[in-house]
N, C-alpha and C positions, 0 to 999 in steps of 0.2 A: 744431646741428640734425641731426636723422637723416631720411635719405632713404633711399625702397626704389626702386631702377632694374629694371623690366621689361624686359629687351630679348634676344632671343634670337640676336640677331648679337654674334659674341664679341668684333670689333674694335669695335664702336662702341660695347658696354657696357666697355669698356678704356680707352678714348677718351675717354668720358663721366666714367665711375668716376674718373681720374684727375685731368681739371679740374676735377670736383665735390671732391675731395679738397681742392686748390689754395683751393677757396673759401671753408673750411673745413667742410665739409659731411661728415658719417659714412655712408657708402654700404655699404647690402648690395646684393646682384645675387640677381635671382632670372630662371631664363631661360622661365618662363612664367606663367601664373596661376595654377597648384594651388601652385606654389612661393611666389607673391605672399602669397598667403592665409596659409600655413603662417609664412612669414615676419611677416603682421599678426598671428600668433594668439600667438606670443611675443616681441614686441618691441614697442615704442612709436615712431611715425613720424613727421616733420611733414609730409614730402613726399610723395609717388607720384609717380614718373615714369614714363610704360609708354607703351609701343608697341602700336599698336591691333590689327595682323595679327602674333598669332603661335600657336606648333604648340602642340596641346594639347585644341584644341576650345573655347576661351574667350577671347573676343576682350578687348581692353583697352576696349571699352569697357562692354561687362558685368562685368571688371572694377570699372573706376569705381562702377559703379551697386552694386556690392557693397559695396565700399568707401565709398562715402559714407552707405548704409546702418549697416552695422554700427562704424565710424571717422568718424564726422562731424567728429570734427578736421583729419586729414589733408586737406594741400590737395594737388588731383590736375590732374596736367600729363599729358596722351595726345600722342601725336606718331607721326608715320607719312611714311613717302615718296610713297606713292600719294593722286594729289590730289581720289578718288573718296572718302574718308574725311571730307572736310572738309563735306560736306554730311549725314554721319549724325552730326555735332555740334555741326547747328547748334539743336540743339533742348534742349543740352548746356549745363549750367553750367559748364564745365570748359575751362580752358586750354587751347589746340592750337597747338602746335610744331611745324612743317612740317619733315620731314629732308630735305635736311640742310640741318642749324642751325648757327651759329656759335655759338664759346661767349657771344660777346656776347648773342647771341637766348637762349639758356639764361639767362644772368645776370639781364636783364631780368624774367625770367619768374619768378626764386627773388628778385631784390631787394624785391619787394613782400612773399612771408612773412615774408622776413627780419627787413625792421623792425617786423612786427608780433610776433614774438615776444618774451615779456621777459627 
């Protein structure tokens, strides 16, 4: 399975990247949405994982809504530390993963695509 990681902090896309590696999972990194995009526009995904506050002007969660628009396969995971986030998602089909997360709260989160892919 290939996953695209949003995250503009270098240590916890490193952090991430690596135990997502561990789970067997192919991770690219992109450190905001114009990269996100340019990354969906030549490659094929099953994940999105992004972070809702980052630099660029395009939140993660206009992200998402992009992405589920033009990738409706992609299943998309938003995650953030600020707990002011958690109510502009509740209107959201979309996973939220409060930082910080253990990798157990990650796993949980990717076991359910997992078994659905064949």
């Amino acid at each position: 399975m290939r996953l695209l990681m949003v995250e503009d902090d270098p240590g916890v896309a490193e952090v991430t990247a690596t135990f997502l590696r561990t789970e067997g999972f192919a991770v690219d990194l992109a450190r905001n949405a114009t990269e996100a995009v340019n990354c969906l526009q030549t490659h094929e995904y099953d994940v999105l994982l992004s972070d809702i506050l980052m630099p660029g002007g395009i939140s993660g969660i206009e992200l998402a809504r992009r992405v589920a628009a033009e990738w409706p396969d992609v299943h998309i995971i938003l995650s953030s530390g600020y707990p002011g986030e958690v109510e502009a998602l509740r209107q959201t089909p979309w996973a939220f993963l409060p930082k910080p997360y253990t990798p157990g709260q990650l796993r949980a989160l990717l076991a359910h695509k997992k078994d659905q892919t064949p």
